[in-house]
TORKE-651772 format. One record per residue (C-alpha): residue number from 1; residue in three letters; x, y, z. Coordinates in Angstrom, 1 decimal, decimal comma, m for minus. Layout:
N
 pos code   east  north     up
 NUM  ala      X      Y      Z
...
//
This chain:
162
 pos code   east  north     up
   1  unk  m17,5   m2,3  m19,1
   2  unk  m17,2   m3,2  m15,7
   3  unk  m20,6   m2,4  m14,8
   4  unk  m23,7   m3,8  m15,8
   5  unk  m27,0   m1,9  m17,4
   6  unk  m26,3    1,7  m16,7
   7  unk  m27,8    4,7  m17,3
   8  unk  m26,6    8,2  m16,8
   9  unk  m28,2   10,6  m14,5
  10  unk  m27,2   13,5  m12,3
  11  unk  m26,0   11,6   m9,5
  12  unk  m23,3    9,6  m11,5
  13  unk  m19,9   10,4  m12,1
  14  unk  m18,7    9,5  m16,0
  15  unk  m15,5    8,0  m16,9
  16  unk  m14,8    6,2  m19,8
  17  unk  m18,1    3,9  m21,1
  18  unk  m19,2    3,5  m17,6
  19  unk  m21,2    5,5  m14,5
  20  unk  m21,2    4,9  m11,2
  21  unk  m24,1    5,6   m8,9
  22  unk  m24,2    4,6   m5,1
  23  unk  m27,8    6,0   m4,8
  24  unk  m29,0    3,9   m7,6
  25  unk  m31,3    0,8   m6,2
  26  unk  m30,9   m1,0   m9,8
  27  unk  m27,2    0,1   m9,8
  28  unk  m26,7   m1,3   m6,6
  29  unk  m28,7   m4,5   m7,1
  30  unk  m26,6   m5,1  m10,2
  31  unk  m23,3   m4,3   m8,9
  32  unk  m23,7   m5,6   m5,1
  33  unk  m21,0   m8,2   m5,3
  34  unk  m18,3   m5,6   m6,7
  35  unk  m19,7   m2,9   m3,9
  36  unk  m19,4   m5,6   m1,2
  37  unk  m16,2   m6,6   m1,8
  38  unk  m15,1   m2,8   m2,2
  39  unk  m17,0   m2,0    1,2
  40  unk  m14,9   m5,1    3,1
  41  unk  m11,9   m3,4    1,3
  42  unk  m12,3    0,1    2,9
  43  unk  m13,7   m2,0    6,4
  44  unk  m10,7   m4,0    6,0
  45  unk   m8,2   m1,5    5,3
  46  unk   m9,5    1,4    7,5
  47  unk   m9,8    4,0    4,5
  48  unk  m11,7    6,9    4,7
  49  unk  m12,2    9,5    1,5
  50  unk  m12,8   12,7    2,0
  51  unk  m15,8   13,5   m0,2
  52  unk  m18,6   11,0   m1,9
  53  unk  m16,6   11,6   m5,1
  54  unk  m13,2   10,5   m3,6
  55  unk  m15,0    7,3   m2,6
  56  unk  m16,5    7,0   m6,4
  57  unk  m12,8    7,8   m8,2
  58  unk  m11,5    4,8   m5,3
  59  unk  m13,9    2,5   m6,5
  60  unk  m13,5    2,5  m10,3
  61  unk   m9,6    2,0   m9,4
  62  unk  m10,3   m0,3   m7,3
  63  unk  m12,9   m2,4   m9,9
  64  unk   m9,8   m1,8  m12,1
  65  unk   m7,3   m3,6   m9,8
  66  unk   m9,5   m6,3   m9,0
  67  unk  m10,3   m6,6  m12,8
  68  unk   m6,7   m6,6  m13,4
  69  unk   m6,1   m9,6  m10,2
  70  unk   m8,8  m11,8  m12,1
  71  unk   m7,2  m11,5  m15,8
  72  unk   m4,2  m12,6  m14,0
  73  unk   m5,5  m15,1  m11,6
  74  unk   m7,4  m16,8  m14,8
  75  unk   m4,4  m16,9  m16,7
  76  unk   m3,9  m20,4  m16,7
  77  unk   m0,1  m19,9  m17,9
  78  unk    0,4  m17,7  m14,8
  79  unk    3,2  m18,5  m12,8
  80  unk    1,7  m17,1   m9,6
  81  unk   m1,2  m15,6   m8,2
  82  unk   m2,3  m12,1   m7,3
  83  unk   m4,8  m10,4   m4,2
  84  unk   m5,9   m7,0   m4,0
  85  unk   m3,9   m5,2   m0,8
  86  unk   m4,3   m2,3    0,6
  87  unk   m3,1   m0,5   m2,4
  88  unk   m5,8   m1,5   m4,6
  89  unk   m7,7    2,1   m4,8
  90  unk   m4,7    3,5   m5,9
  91  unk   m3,6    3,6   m9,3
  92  unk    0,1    2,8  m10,7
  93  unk    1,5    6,4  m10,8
  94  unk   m0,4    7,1   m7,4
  95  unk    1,3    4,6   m5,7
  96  unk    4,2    5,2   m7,9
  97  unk    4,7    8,8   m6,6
  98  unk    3,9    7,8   m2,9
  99  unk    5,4    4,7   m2,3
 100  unk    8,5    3,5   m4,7
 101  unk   10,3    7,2   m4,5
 102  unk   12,7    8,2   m2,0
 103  unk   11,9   11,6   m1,7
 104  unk   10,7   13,1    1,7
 105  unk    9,2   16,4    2,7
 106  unk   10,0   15,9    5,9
 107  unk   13,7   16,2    7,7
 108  unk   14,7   13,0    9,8
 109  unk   13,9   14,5   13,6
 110  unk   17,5   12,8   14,7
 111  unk   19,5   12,9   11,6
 112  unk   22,3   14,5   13,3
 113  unk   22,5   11,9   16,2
 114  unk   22,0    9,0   13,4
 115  unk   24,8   10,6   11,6
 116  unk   27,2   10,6   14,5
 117  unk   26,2    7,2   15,5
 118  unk   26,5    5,6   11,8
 119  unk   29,4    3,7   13,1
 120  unk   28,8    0,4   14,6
 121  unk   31,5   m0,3   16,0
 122  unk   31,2    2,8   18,2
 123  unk   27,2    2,1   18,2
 124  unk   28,3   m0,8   20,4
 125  unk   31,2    0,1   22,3
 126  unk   29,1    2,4   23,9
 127  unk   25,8    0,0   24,8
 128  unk   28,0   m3,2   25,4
 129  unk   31,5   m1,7   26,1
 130  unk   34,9   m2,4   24,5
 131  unk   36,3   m5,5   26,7
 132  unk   32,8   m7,3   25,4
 133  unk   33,5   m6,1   21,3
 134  unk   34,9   m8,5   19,0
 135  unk   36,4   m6,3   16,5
 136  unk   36,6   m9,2   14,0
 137  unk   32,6   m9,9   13,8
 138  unk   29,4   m9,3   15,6
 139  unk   25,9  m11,1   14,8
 140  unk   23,3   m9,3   15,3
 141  unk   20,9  m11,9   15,2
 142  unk   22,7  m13,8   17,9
 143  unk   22,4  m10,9   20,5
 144  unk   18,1  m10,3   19,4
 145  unk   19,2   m7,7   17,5
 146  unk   17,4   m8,5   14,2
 147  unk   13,9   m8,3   14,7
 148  unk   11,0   m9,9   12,4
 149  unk   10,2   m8,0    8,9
 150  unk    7,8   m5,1    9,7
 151  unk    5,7   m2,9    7,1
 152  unk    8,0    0,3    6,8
 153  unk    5,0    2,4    5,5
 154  unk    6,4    5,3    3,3
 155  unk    9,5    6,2    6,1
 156  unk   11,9    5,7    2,9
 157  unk   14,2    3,0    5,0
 158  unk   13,4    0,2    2,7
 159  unk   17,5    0,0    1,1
 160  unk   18,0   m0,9    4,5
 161  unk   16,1   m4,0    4,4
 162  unk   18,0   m5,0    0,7
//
């Protein structure tokens, strides 16, 4: 168990061989240093849960992950080491679902002008004009147009970063 000396009451929610109770003095005395470090996680991260059982499912992941970091991190054959991220009250197949597919609900708002502009050559012809085009090669990154790596969120343009 992750937890230490519990007891089941009304107030906890049960999963597995372990409760957790926020309104608990001796479950909160017991478990301050996992609590803290989930608190400066949501403080960190700027999460917000809908309901005080969201924020009690997100913290058993979340003790999960970070169980999961220290295994790792203790390893001493490990190769590297891990941190918890922002992703660390989600589970694998939530952030499976949300993050590593490429389906979107949403319709690109200018896929029709992207389309038409999916040319670079005629992408810049038309903002540096022909007599200043070298049809043999252009580098971006000598004109500033590669800017630094930026967190994408879930827009689905990562396979243009590859």
């Amino acid at each position: 168990s992750l937890f230490k000396e519990n007891t089941p009451s009304n107030n906890f929610i049960h999963n597995k061989d372990y409760f957790i109770n926020f309104f608990d003095n001796k479950f909160l005395m017991n478990n301050a240093e996992h609590i803290n470090q989930f608190y400066m996680f949501i403080k960190t991260n700027n999460k917000q849960y809908n309901s005080p059982n969201e924020m009690k499912e997100r913290f058993q992941v979340f003790l999960q992950n970070a169980h999961k970091v220290n295994m790792h991190n203790n390893n001493k054959n490990s190769l590297y080491k891990k941190e918890l991220n922002r992703f660390a009250d989600l589970t694998y197949h939530e952030f499976k679902n949300k993050y590593l597919s490429l389906r979107s609900s949403k319709p690109l708002k200018n896929s029709k002008y992207l389309l038409d502009q999916m040319n670079y050559e005629e992408v810049i012809k038309k903002y540096r004009g022909e007599e200043n085009f070298d049809h043999a090669a252009y580098d971006w990154r000598l004109h500033s147009g590669v800017t630094p790596v930026k967190d994408q969120k879930n827009c689905g343009s990562c396979w243009a970063f590859s």
